[in-house]
N, C-alpha and C positions, 0 to 999 in steps of 0.2 A: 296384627298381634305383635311384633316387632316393632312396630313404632314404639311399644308402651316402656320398652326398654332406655329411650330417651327421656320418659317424664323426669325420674331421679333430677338426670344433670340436668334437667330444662329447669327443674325449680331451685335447684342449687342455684343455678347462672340467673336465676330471677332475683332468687334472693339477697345474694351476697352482691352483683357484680349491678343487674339494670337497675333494683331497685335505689340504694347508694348513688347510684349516676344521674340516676334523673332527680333526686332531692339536692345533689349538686347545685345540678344547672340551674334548680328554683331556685335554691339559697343564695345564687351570684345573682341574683336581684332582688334581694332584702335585705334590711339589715336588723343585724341578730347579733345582740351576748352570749348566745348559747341558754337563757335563762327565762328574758320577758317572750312577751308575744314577738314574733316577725312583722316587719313593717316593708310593705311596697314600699321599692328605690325607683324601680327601672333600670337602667344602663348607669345610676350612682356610682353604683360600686368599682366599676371598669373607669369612671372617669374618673375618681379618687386616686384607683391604680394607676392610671395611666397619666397623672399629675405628679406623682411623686417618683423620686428622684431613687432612691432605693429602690425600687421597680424598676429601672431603667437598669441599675451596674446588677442587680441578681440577673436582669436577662442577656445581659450583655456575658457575665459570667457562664452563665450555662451552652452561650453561644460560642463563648474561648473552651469553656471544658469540651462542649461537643468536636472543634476542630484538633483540637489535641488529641483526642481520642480515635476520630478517625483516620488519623497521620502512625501517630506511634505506637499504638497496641498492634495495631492491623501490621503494620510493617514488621514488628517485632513478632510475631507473630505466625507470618506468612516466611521470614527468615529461618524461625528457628525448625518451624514443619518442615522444609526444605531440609535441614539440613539430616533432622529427624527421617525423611526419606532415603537419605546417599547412605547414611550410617547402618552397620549391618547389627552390630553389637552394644548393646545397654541402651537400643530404642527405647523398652519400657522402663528403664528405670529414668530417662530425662523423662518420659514422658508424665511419672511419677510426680518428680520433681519440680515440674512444671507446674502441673492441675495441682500439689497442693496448695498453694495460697487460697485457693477459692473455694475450698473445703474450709479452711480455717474461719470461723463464724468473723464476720467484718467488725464487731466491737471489740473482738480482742489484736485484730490486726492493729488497729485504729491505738489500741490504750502500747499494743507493744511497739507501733514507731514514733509513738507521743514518748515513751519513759524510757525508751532506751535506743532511742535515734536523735529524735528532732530535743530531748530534753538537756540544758544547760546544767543540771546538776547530773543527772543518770545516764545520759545518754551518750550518744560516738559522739556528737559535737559538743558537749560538755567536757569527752578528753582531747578532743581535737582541741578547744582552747587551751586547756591547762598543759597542752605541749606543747604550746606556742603558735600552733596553728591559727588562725583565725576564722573561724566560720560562724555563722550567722543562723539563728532559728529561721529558717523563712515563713514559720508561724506567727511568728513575731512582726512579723512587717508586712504593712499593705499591699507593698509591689509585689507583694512573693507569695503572700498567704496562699492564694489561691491554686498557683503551682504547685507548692508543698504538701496539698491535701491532694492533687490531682495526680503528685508523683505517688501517694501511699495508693492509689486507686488503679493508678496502672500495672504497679507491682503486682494487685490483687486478681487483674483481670485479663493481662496478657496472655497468661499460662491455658488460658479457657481457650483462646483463641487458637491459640498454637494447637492446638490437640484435634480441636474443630477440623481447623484447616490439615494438620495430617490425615485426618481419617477420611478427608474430600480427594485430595489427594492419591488416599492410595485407588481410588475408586477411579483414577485418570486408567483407559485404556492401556496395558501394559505394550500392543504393538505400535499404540502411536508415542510414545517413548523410545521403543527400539527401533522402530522407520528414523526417528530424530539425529540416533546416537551413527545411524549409518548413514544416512547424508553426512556427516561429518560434523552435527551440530554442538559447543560447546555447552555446557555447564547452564552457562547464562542465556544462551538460545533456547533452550530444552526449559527454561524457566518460562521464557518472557511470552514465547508462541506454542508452547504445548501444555503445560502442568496449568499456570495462570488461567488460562481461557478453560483451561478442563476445569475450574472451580469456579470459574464467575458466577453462577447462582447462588455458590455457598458467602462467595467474598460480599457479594452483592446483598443476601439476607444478612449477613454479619453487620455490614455498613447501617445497614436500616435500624436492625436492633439498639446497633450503639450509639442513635441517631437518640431512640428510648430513652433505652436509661439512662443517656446523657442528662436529660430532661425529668429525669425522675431519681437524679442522685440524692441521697439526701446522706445515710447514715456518716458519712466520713468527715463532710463537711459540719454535720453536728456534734461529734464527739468531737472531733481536733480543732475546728476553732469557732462554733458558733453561728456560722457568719461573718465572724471578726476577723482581724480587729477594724472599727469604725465602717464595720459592714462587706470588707473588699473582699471578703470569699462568701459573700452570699450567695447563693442559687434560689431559684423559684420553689422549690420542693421549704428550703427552711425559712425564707419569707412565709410562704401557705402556714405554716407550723407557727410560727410568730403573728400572725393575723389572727390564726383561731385560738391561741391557748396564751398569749403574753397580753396583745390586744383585748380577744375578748371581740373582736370583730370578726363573725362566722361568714359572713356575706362578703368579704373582701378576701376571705381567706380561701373559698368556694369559686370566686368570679380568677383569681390566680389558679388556683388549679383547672379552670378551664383552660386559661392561656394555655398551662402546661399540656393540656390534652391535645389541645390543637398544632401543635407542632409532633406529638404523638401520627395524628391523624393525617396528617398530611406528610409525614417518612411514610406512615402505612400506604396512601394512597400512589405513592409511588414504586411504591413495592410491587403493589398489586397490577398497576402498569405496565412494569417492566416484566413482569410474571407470562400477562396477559399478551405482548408482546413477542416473547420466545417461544409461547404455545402456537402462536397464531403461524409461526417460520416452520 
């Protein structure tokens, strides 16, 4: 009788989530307007993608946003929880402070460090030049685009982190803290071989996710520059998006969100590894 309390989400997660996914994986071996009939390709569609030259820098890109993201968020992050731990007074208000960015809906982060940061007329570097300052849209420019959409994403997403990692954090054994503080351990010992290792499943699930939606960014990258300029902030999320709706190619746009999935699937399969491993100890 209790089984029957699962049907609901069994046909929700049917409907919304397997069925979607397996019209996917048809669609990345057809090719489709979206409009005529479908036509068997076969592995077409992956060879097209994997001919062209835009496929190459969107994956290349998703592979620099991935490594940035596991460097600086996490680190910034695991800093600020730390510090968030020593401090006795106005913990919740940084920690306020912190988690709002990621409250803030991501198209109006996106439209307020487009007009009134990164913008030449509205923004801080528009009066950074007019005081003689010199600085540069890095919107504007190939070598940079990509970090300037990368840096409005870390802004957005560090605070998540930080808050995570405090709350793992406080859950670390309070005697093995105070064993620490009376060996005579400093600051940075009590960091490195007691707190750190009391979170490596939280650090270690964090890493994976942000492995995700490395691979699954899309909104920032498409309100602030497209892809652009001449494609150097592309990712595979707004390539897919350009396949189905600018192209008109539903089967190349379907055979790229595979790709995307597949690096999804294989962070998860390491998770589950490493999961499966600490149970077994």
């Amino acid at each position: 009788m209790h089984r029957l309390y699962i049907v609901p989400t069994l046909i929700i997660n049917v409907a919304i989530i397997l069925i979607p996914a397996l019209l996917t994986i048809a669609l990345a071996f057809f090719q489709w307007d979206g409009l005529s009939a479908p036509v068997f390709i076969g592995l077409g569609n992956f060879q097209i993608l994997f001919s062209d030259g835009v496929f190459w820098t969107a994956l290349t890109n998703n592979l620099i946003w991935t490594a940035i993201f596991l460097v600086v968020p996490i680190l910034m992050g695991l800093l600020a929880a730390t510090l968030l731990l020593v401090i006795q007074r106005g913990r919740t208000f940084f920690q306020v402070i912190y988690f709002l960015p990621v409250v803030i809906a991501t198209a109006i982060t996106a439209r307020v460090w487009q007009g009134m940061i990164y913008s030449p007329v509205t923004g801080i570097f528009g009066l950074a030049n007019r005081l003689g300052i010199p600085v540069i849209n890095p919107l504007s420019k190939t070598s940079a685009a990509l970090y300037g959409v990368a840096t409005v994403d870390l802004w957005h997403w560090w605070g998540f982190l930080c808050v995570i990692f405090f709350a793992a954090l406080r859950q670390v054994p309070q005697d093995q803290i105070e064993a620490a503080k009376i060996e005579g351990a400093t600051f940075w010992q009590t960091l490195i071989y007691v707190l750190l290792p009391g979170i490596r499943p939280t650090i270690q699930l964090m890493m994976i996710m942000t492995v995700i939606w490395s691979f699954l960014v899309f909104d920032f990258v498409y309100i602030l520059t497209q892809g652009g300029p001449a494609f150097s902030s592309e990712v595979l999320s707004t390539l897919a998006y350009r396949k189905a709706f600018y192209d008109l190619n539903v089967g190349q746009a379907a055979a790229t969100a595979l790709v995307i999935s597949a690096f999804g699937m294989v962070a998860t399969f390491f998770y589950v590894r490493i999961q499966s491993r600490e149970e077994a100890l």
